[in-house]
Residue frames as qw, qx, qy, qz and C-alpha x, y, z in Angstrom:
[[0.444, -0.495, 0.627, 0.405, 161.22, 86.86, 95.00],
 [0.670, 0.672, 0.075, -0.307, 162.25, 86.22, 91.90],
 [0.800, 0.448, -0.354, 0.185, 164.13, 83.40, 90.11],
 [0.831, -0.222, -0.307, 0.408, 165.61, 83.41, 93.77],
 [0.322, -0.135, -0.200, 0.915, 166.57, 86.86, 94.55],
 [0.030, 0.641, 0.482, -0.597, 164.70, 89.76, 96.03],
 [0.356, 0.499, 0.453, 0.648, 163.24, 91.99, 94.33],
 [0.207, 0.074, -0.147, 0.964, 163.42, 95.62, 94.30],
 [0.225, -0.675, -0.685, -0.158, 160.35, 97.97, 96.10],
 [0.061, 0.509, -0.259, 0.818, 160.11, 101.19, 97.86],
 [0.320, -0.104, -0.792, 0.510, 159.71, 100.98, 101.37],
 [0.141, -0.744, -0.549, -0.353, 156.33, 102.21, 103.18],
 [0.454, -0.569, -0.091, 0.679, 158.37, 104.30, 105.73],
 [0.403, -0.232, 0.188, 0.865, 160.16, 105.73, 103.35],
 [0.036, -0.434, -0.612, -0.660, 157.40, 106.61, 100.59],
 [0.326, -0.780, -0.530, -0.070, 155.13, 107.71, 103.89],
 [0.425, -0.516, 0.039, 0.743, 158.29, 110.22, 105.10],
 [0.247, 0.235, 0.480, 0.808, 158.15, 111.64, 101.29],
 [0.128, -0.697, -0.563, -0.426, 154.25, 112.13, 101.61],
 [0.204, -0.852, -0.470, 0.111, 154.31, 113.98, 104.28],
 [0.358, -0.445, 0.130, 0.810, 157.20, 116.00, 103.96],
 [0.005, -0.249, -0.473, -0.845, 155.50, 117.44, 100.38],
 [0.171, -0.761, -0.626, -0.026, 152.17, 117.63, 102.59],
 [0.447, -0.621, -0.116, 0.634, 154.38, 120.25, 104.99],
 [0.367, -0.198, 0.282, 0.864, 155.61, 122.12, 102.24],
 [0.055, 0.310, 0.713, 0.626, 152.21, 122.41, 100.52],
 [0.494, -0.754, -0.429, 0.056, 150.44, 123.42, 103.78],
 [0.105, -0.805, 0.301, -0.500, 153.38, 125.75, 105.03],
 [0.801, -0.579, -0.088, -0.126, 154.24, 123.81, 107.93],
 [0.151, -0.840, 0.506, -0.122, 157.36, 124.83, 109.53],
 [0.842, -0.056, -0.411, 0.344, 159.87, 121.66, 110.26],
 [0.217, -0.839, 0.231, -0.443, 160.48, 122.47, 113.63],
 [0.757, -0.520, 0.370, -0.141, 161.68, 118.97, 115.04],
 [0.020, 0.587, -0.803, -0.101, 164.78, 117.22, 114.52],
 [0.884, -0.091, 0.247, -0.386, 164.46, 113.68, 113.46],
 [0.891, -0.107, 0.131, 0.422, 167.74, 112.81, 112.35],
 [0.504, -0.324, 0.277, 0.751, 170.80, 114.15, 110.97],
 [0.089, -0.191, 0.373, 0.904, 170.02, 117.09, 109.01],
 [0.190, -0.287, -0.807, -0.480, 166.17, 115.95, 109.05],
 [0.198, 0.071, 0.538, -0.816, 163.63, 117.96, 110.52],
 [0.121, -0.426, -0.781, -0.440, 159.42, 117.43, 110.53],
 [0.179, -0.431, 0.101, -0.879, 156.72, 119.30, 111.33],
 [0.320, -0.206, -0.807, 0.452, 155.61, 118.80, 115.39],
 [0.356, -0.709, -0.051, -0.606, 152.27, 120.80, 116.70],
 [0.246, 0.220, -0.657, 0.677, 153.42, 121.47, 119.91],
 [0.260, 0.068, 0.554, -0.788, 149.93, 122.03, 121.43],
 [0.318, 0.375, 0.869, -0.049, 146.89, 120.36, 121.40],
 [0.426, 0.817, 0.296, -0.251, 144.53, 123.49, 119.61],
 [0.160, 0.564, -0.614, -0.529, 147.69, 123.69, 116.96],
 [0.206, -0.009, 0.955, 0.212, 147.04, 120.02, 116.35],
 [0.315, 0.612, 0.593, -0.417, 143.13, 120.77, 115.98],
 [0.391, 0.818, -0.016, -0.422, 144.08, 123.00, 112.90],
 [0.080, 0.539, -0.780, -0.307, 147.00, 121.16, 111.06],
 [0.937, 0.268, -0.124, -0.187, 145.91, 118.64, 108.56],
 [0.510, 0.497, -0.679, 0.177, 149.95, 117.38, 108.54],
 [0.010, 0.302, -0.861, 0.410, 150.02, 116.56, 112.08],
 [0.690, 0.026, 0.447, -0.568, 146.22, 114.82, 112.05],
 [0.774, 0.502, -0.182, -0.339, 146.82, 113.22, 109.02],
 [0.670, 0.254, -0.638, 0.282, 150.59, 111.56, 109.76],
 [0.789, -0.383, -0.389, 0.280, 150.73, 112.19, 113.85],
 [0.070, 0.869, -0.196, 0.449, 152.55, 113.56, 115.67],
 [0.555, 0.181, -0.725, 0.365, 155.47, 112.71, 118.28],
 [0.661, -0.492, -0.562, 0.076, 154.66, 110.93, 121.56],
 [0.297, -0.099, -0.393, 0.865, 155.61, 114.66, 123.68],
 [0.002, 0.011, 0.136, -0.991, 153.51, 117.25, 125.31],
 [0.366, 0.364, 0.607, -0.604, 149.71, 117.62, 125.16],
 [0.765, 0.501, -0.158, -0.374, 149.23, 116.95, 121.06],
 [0.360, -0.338, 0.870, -0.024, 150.59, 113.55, 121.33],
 [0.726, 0.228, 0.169, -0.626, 148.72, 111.92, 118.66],
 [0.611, -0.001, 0.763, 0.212, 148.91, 108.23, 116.54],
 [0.381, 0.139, 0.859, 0.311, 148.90, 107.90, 112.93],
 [0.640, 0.369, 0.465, -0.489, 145.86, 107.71, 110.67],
 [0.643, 0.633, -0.342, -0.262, 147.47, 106.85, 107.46],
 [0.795, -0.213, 0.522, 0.225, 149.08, 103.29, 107.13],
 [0.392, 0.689, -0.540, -0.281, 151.78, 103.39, 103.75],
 [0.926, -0.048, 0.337, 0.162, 152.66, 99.28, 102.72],
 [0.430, -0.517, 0.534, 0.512, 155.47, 98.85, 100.84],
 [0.683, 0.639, 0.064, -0.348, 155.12, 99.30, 97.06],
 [0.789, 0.058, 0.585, 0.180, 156.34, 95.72, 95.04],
 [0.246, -0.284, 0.766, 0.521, 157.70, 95.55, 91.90],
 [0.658, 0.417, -0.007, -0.627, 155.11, 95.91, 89.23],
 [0.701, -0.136, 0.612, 0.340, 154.80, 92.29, 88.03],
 [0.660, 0.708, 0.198, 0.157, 155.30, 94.03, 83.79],
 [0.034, 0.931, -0.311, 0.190, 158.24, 95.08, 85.11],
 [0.819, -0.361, 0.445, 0.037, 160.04, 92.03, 85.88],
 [0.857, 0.260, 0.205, 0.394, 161.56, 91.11, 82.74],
 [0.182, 0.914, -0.196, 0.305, 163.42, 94.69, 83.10],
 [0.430, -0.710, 0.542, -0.134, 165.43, 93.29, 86.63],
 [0.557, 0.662, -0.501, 0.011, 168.52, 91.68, 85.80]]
């Protein structure tokens, strides 16, 4: 905080949704799975697809089917740079 009110930052969700979606696009990886309105990501659907896809070893992959995998990249939220404080109003 600052002088009593939050301060601005970019969420680690969101900044980790960014990375991988430019990972997909840089790799080719289809978006094949719905994950919200009008948002799709890319899902190996079988365990020896997952074996070959840096995107879906690198961010996971959703908790269905036989390439069910966790994680391996944690993203924290990214603070306010503190030379950048006398810019927020």
């Amino acid at each position: 905080q600052h002088n009593g009110k939050s301060l601005p930052y970019i969420p680690g969700s969101s900044l980790k949704g960014k990375m991988r979606s430019l990972w997909e696009k840089a790799t080719g990886a289809r978006q094949n799975r719905p994950i919200g309105k009008g948002v799709s990501i890319h899902a190996c659907e079988q365990k020896a697809d997952y074996q070959q896809c840096p995107v879906s070893q690198l961010y996971g992959t959703l908790g269905q089917g036989d390439a069910a995998f966790p994680t391996r990249i944690a993203v924290r939220d990214v603070p306010l740079a503190q030379a950048s404080l006398k810019d927020v109003r």
